[in-house]
N, C-alpha and C positions, 0 to 999 in steps of 0.2 A: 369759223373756217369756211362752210357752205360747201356747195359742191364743186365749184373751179378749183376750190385748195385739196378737194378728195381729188380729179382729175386730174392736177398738174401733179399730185405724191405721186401717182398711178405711172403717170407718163413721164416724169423725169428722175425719179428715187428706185419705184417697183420696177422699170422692165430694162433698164439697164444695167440694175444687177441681177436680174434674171439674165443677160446677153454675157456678161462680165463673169458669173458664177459656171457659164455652158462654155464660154472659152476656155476659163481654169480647170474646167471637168476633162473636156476632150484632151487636152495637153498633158494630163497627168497620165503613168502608167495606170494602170489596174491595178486592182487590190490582190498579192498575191497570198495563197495559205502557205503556212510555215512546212508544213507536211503534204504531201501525197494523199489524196482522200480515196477512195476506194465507191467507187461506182455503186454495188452492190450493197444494198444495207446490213448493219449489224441484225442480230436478234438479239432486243431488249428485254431483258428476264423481268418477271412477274414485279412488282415494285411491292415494298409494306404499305401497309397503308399511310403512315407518316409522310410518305416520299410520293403520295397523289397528288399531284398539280393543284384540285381545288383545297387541299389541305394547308401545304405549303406557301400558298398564292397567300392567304387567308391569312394563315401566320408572321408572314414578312412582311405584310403591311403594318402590323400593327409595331415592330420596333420601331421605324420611321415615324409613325404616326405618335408615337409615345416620347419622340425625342423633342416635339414641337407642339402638342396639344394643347399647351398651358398660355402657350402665346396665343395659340387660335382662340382662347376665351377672351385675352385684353383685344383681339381684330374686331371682333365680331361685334363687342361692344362697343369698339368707336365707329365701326360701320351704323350699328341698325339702331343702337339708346343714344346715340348723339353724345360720348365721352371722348376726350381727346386723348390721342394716342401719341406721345410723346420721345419713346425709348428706341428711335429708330437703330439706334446702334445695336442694344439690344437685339433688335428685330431681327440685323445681319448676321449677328453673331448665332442665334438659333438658324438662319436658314442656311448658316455653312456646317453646322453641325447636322442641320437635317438632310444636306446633302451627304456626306460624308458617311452618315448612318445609310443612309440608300445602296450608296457604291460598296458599302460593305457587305450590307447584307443581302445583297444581289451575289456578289462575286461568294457568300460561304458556300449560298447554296447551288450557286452552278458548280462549286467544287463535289457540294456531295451528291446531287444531281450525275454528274461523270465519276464520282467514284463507285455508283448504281450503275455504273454503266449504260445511263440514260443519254445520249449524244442530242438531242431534241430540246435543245438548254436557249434557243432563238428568242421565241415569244416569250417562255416563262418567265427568264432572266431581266425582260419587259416587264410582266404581268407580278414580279415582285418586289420591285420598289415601285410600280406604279399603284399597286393596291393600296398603297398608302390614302390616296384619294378616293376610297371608299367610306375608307374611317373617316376622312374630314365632311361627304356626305350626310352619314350617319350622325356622327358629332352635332352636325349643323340642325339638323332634325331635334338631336336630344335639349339643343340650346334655343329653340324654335320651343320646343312644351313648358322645358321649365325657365326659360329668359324673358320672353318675347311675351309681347299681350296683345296678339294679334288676332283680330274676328274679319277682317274683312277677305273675303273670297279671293279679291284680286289683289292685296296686300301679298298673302300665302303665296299666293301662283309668282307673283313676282320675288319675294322670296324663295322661295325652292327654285326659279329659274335661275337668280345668281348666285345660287349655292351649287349647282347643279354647275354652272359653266366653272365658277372657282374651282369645284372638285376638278373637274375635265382636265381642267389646265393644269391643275399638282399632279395629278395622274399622268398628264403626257409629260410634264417635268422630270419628276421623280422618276416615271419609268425609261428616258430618253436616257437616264444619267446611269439607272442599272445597267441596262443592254451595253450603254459603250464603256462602264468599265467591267461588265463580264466580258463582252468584247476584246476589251485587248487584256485580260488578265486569261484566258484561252489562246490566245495568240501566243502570248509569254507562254507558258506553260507548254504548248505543242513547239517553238519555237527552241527549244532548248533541252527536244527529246534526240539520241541520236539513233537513227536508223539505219542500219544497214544491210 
């Protein structure tokens, strides 16, 4: 492709729909809340420990990561041992379940998150189906000692670097997929409270 075919994507794909995406932005109303928000913060009572962010976080990764792990073994082998991966159907069929698992288990726990009376559900709601890509991380590590028969210095470093970026990317996946259906599953929910 070289670099005229990176410069001509850049100048005729990238910044016309950046132009294209800032016109549809400006023309649209604003996002409004279904409720009245109150200026003034609540006071969030003392939380159990169960209901600690790094506890939670930690925990919610791991059912997303449990609903897809098994295929992460047949990736990983047609990636680094040169086996042919075949089952692409397969493959979509796990990653709409691994979505799926995410959007849910984001939305249990922003429910009991607000049923703690915790309102601060933004980032975590993020940070729990995106923790899934710690576990694939990790995993990738545990398939690195006992998979791989790797001694070279820069072999490893190149490894852990495209483990390191595939994590990053399930991480911004999975957690992009939390946030927007905790998102509007809190929208729902205050959207269909009445106040008077």
């Amino acid at each position: 492709m070289g670099l005229v075919g990176l410069v001509a994507l850049w100048f005729f794909v990238s910044v016309p729909l950046v132009f294209f995406g800032a016109a549809v932005g400006y023309k649209r109303s604003p996002i409004q809340n279904p409720q009245a928000v109150s200026q003034i913060p609540r006071f969030i009572p003392e939380q159990k420990w169960h209901m600690k962010p790094s506890v939670m976080v930690m925990c919610a990764g791991a059912v997303p990561f449990g609903a897809a792990f098994i295929e992460l073994y047949f990736i990983l082998s047609s990636l680094w041992l040169n086996k042919f991966y075949y089952v692409f159907g397969f493959f979509a069929i796990v990653f709409c379940i691994l979505i799926v698992t995410c959007a849910e288990i984001s939305v249990v726990l922003t429910y009991f998150q607000l049923c703690y009376e915790d309102y601060r559900w933004w980032w975590r709601a993020f940070l729990y189906a995106g923790s899934s890509g710690i576990y694939m991380f990790l995993y990738s590590a545990y398939y690195f000692l006992t998979s791989l028969n790797i001694s070279s210095p820069a072999s490893m470093i190149l490894y852990f670097s495209y483990m390191a970026i595939s994590s990053y990317s399930l991480f911004i996946v999975t957690g992009t997929v939390g946030f927007l259906s905790s998102w509007v599953f809190v929208r729902y929910i205050y959207s269909t409270l009445k106040v008077d």
